[in-house]
LOZA-431771 format. One line per field, with one value per atom (N, C-alpha, C): atom name; residue number from 1; x, y, z. Coordinates in steps of 0.02 Angstrom, whole numbers, plus 32768, in hexadecimal, padded with zeros to 4 digits. Atoms other than C-alpha are relative to their C-alpha. Layout:
N
a (CA_...);
k (NUM_...);
px (X_...);
py (Y_...);
pz (Z_...);
//
This chain:
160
a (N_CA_C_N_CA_C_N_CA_C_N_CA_C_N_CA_C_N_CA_C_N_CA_C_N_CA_C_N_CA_C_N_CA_C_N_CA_C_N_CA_C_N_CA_C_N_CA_C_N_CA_C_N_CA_C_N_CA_C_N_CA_C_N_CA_C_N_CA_C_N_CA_C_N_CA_C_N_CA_C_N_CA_C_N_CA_C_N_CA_C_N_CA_C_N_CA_C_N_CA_C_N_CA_C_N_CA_C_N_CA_C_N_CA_C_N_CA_C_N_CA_C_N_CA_C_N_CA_C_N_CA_C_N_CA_C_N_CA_C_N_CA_C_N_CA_C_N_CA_C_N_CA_C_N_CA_C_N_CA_C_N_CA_C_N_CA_C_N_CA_C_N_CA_C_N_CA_C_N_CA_C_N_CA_C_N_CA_C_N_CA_C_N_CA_C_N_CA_C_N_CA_C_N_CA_C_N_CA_C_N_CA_C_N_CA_C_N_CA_C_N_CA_C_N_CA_C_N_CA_C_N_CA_C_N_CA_C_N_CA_C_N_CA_C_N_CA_C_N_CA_C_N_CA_C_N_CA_C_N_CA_C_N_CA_C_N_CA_C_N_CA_C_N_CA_C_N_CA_C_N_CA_C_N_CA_C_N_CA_C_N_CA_C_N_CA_C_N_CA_C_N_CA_C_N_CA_C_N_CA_C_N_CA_C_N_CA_C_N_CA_C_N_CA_C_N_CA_C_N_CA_C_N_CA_C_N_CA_C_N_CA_C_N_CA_C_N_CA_C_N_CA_C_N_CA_C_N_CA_C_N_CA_C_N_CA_C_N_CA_C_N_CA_C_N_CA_C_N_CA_C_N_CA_C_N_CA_C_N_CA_C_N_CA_C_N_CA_C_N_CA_C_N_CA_C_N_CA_C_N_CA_C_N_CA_C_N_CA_C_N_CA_C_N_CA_C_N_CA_C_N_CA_C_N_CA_C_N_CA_C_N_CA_C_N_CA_C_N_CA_C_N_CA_C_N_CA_C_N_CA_C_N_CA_C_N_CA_C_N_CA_C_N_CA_C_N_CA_C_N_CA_C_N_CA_C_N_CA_C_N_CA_C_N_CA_C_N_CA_C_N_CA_C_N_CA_C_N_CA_C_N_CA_C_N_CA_C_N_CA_C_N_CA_C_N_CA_C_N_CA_C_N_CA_C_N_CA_C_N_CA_C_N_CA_C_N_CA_C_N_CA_C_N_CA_C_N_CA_C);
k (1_1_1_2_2_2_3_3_3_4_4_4_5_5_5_6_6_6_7_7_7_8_8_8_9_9_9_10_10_10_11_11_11_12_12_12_13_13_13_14_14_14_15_15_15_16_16_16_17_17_17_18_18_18_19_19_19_20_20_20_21_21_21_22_22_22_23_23_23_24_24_24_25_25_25_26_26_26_27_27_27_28_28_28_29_29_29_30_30_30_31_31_31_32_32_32_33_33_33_34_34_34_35_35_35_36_36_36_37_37_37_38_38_38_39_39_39_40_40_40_41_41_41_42_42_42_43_43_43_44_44_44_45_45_45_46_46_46_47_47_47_48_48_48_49_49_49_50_50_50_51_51_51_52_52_52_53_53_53_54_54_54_55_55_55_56_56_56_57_57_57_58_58_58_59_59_59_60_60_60_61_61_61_62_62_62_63_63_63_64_64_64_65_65_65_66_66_66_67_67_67_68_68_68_69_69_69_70_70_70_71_71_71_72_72_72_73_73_73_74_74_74_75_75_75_76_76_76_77_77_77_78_78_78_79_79_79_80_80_80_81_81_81_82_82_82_83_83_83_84_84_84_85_85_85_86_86_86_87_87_87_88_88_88_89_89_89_90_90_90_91_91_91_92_92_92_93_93_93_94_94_94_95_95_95_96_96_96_97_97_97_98_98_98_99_99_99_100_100_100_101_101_101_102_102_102_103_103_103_104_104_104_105_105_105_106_106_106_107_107_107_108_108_108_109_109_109_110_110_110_111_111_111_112_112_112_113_113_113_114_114_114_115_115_115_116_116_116_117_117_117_118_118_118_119_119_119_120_120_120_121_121_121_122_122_122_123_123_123_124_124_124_125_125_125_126_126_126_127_127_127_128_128_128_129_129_129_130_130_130_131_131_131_132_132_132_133_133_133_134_134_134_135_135_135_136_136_136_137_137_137_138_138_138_139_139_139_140_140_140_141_141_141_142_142_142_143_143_143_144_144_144_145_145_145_146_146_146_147_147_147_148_148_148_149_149_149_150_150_150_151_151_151_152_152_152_153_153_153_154_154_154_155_155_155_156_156_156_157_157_157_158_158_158_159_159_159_160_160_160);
px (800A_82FF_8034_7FCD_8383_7FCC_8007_8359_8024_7FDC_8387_8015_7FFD_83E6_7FD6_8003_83B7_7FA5_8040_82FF_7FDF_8013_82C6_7FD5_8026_8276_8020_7FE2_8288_8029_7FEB_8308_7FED_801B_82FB_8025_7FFD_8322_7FFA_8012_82FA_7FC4_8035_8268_7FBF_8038_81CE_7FD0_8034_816F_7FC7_8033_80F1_7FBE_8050_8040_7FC3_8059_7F80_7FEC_8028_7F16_7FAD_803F_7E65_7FE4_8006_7E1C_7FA7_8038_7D7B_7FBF_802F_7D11_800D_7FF8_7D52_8036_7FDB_7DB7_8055_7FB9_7E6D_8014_7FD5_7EE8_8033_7FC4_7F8A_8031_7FE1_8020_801C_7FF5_804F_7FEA_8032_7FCA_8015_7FF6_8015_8027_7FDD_8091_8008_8005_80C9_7FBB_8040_8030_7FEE_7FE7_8044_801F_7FDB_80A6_7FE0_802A_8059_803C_7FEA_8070_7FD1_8014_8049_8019_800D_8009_7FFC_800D_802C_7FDB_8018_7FB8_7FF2_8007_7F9B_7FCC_803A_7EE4_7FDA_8054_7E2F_7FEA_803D_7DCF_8038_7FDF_7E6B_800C_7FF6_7E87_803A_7FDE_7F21_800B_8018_7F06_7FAB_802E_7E50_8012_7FE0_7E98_8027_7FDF_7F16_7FD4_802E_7E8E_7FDB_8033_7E1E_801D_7FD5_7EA5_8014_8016_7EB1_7FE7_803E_7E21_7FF1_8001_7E1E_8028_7FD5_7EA6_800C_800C_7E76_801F_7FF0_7E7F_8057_7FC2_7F41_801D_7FF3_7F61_8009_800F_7F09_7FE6_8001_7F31_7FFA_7FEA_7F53_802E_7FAB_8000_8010_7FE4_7FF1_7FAF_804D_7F7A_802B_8006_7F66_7FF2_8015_7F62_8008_7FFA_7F4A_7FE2_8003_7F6E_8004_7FEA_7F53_7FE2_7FFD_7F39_7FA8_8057_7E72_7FD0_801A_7E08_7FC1_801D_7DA0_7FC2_8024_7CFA_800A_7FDF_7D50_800D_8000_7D93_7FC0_802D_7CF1_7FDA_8023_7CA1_800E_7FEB_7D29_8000_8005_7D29_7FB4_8041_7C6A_7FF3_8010_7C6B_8021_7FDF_7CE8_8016_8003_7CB9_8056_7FBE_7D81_7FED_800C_7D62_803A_7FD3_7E04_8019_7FF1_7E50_8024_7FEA_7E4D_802A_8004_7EBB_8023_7FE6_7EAF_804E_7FCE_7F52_8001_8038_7EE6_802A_7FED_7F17_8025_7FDF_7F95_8026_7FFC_7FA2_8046_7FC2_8021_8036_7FCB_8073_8032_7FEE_8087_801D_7FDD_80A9_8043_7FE3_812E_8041_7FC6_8181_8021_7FF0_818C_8035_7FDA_81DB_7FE4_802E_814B_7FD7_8028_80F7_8016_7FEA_80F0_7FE2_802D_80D6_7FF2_802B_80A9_7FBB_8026_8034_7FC2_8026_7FF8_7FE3_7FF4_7FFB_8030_7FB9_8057_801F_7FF9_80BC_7FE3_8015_8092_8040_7FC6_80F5_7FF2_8028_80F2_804A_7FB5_815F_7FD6_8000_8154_8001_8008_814B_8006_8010_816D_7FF8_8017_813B_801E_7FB5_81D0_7FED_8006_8194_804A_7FCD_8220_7FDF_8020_821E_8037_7FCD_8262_8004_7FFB_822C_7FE4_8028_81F1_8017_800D_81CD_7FD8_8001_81BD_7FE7_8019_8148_8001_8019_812B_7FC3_8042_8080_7FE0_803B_803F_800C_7FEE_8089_7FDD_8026_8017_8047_7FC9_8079_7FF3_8012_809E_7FE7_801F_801D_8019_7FF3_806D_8038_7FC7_8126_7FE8_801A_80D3_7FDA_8029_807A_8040_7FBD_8127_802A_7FDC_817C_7FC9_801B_80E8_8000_7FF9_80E8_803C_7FB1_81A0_8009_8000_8189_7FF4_8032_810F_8009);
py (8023_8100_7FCA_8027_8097_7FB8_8016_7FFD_7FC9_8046_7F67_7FC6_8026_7EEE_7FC9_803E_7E51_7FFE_8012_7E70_8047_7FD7_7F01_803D_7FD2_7F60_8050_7FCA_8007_8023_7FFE_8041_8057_7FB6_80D5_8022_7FDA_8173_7FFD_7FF9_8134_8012_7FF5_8193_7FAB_802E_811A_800B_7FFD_80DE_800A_7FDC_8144_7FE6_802D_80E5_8026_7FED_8106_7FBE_805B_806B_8033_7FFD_806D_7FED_800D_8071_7FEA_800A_8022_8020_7FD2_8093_8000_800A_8081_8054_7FC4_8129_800B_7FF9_8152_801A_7FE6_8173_7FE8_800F_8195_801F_7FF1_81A7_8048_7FAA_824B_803D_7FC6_82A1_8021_800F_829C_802D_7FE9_82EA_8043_7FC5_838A_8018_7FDD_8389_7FB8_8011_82E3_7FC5_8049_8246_7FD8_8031_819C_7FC8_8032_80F9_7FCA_803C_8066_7FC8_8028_7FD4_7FB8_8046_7F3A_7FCE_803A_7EA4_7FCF_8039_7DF4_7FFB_8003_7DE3_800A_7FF4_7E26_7FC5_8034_7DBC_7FC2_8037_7D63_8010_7FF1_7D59_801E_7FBE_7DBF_8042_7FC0_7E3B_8020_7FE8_7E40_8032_8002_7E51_8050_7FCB_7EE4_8018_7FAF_7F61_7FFB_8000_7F36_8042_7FEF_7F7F_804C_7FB1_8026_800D_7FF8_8032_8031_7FDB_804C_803D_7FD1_80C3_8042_7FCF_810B_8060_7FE1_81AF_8018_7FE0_81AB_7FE1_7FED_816B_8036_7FCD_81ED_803D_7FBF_8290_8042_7FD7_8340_7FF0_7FFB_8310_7FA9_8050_8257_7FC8_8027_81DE_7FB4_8040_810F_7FD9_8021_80AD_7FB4_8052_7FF4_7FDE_800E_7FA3_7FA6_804D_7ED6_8014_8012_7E87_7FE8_8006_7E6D_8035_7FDA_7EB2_802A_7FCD_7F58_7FE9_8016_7EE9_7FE2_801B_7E8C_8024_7FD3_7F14_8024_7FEB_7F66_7FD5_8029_7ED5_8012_7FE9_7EDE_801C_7FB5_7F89_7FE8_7FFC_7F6D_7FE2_8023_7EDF_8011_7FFB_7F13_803F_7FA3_7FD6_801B_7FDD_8001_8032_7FD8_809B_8034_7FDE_80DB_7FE8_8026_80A8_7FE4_8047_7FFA_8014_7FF8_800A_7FAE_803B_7F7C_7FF5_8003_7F3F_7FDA_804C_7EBD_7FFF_7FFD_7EED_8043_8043_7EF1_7FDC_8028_7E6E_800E_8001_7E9C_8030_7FBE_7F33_8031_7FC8_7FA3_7FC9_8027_7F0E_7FEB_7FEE_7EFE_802F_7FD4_7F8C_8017_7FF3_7F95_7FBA_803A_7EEA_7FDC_802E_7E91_7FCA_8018_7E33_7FAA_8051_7D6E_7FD4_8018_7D31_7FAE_8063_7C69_8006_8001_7CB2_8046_7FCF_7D42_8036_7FC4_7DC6_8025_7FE7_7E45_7FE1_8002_7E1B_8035_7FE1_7E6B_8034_7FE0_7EFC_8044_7FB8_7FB8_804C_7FD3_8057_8044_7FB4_8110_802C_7FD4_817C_805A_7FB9_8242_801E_7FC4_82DD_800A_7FFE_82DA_7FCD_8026_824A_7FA0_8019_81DD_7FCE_8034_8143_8009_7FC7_8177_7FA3_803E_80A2_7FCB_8037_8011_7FC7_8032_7F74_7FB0_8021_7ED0_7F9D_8036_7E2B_7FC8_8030_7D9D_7FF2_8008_7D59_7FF2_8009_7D18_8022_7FC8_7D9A_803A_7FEB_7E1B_8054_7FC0_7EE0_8008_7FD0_7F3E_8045_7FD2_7FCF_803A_7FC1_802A_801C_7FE8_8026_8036_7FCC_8066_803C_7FBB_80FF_801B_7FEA_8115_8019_7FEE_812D_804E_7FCD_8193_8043_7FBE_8208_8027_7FF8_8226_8010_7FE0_823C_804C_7FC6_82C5_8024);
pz (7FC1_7E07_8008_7FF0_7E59_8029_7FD8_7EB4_800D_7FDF_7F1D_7FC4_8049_7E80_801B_7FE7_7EF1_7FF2_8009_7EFF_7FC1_801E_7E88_8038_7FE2_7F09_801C_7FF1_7F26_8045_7FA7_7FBD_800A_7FD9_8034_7FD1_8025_7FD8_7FAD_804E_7F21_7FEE_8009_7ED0_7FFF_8009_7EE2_7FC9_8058_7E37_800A_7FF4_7E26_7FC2_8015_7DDF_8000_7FFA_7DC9_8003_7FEC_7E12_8009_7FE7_7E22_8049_7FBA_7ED1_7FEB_8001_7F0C_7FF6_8026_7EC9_7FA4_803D_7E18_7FF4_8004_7E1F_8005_8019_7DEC_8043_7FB4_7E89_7FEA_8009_7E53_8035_7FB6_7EC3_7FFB_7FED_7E78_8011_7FFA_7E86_8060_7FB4_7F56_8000_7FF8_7F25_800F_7FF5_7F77_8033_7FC7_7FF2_8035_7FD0_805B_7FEA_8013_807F_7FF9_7FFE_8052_8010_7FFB_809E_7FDB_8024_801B_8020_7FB4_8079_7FC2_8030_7FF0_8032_7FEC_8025_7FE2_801A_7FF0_7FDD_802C_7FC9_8039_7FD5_800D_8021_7FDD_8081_801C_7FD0_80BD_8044_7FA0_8185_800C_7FF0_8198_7FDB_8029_811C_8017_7FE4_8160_8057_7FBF_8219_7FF7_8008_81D9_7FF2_800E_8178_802B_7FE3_81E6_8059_7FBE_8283_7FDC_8011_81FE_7FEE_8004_81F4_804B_7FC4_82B6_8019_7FEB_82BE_7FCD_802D_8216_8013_8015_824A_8011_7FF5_8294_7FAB_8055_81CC_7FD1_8043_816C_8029_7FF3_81A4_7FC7_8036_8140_7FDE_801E_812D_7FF5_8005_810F_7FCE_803D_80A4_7FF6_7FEF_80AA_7FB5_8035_8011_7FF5_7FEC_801C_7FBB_8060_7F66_8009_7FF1_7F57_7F9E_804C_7E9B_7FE9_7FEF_7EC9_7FC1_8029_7E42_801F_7FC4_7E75_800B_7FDC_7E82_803F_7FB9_7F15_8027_7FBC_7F66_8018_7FF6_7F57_8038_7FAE_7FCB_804E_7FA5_8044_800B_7FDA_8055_801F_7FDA_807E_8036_7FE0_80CB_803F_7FC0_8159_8003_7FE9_8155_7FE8_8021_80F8_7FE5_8020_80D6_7FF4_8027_808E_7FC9_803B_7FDF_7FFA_8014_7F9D_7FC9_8037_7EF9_7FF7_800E_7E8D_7FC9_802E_7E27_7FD9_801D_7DD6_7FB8_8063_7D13_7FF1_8003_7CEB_803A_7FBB_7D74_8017_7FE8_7DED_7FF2_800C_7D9D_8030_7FBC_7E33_8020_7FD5_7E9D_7FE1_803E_7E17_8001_8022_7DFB_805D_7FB5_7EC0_8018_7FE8_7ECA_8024_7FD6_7F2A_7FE1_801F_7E9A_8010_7FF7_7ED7_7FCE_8037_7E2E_8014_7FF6_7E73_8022_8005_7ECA_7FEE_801F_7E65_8035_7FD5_7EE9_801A_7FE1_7F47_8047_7FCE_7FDA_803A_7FCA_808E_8008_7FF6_8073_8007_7FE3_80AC_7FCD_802A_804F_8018_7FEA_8098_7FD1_8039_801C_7FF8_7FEA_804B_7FD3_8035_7FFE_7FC3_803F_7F79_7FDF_803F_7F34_8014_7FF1_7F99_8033_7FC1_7FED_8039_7FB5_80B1_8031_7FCE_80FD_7FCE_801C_80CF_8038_7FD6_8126_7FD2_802B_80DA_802E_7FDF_8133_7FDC_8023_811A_7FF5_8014_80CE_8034_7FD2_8165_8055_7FB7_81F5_7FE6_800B_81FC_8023_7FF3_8208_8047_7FBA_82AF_7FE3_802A_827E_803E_7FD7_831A_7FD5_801C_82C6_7FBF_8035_822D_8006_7FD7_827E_8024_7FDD_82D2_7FC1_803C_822E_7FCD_803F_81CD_8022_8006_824A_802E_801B_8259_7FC4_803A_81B1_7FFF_8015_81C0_8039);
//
């Protein structure tokens, strides 16, 4: 894998590091398992139960199904351990997968180049992911600007 020297994060066409996280259910979701059957967009976020991270799942949530099609799948990874996500999924009906990156804290956020170790989460950051196993976009916020979830629906399915 090649990436950006400045920030470690992975650029367009370098394979994307491929992980197993636990999702709110307690269940393994790794990114290869994707492979060869659809694209994923990984949706890094700050932390559960905050107001623009609430505000975002809560908005794909609503549009859920232009996300998670045959040819496409949503994975929204913060550093929240899977009791937490388990709330917020409940508490604000998320019903696609939380995965946590809790232990070892920050790994994925990490090996992606998003890990804000001061404040022990990932940045607000987004990476495309196609069938190959390749990253094709990415998009990169700040903590308290909340994504355009149109641009990103404009890209996944261009992808797909």
């Amino acid at each position: 894998m090649t990436s950006s020297a400045l920030t470690g994060r992975p650029d367009v066409g370098d394979l994307a590091p491929d992980f197993t996280l636990r999702d709110q259910f307690g269940q393994d979701v790794s990114l290869s398992a994707y492979r060869g059957r659809k694209s994923v967009l990984l949706f890094f976020y700050p932390f559960a139960f905050s107001g623009v991270c609430t505000g975002e799942l809560g908005g794909v949530r609503e549009r859920l199904d232009e996300f998670l099609t045959f040819d496409s799948e949503l994975l929204a990874i913060s550093c929240d351990p899977t009791y937490s996500l388990r709330a917020f999924a409940d508490q604000d009906s998320l019903n696609f997968p939380l995965l946590s990156d809790y232990w070892p804290h920050g790994a994925v956020s990490s090996a992606y180049g998003v890990f804000n170790e001061v404040k022990g989460s990932p940045e607000r950051s987004s990476f495309l992911v196609d069938t190959e196993g390749v990253v094709r976009w990415a998009k990169h916020n700040a903590r308290h600007e909340a994504r355009d979830l149109y641009e990103h629906l404009a890209q996944l399915r261009a992808l797909t």
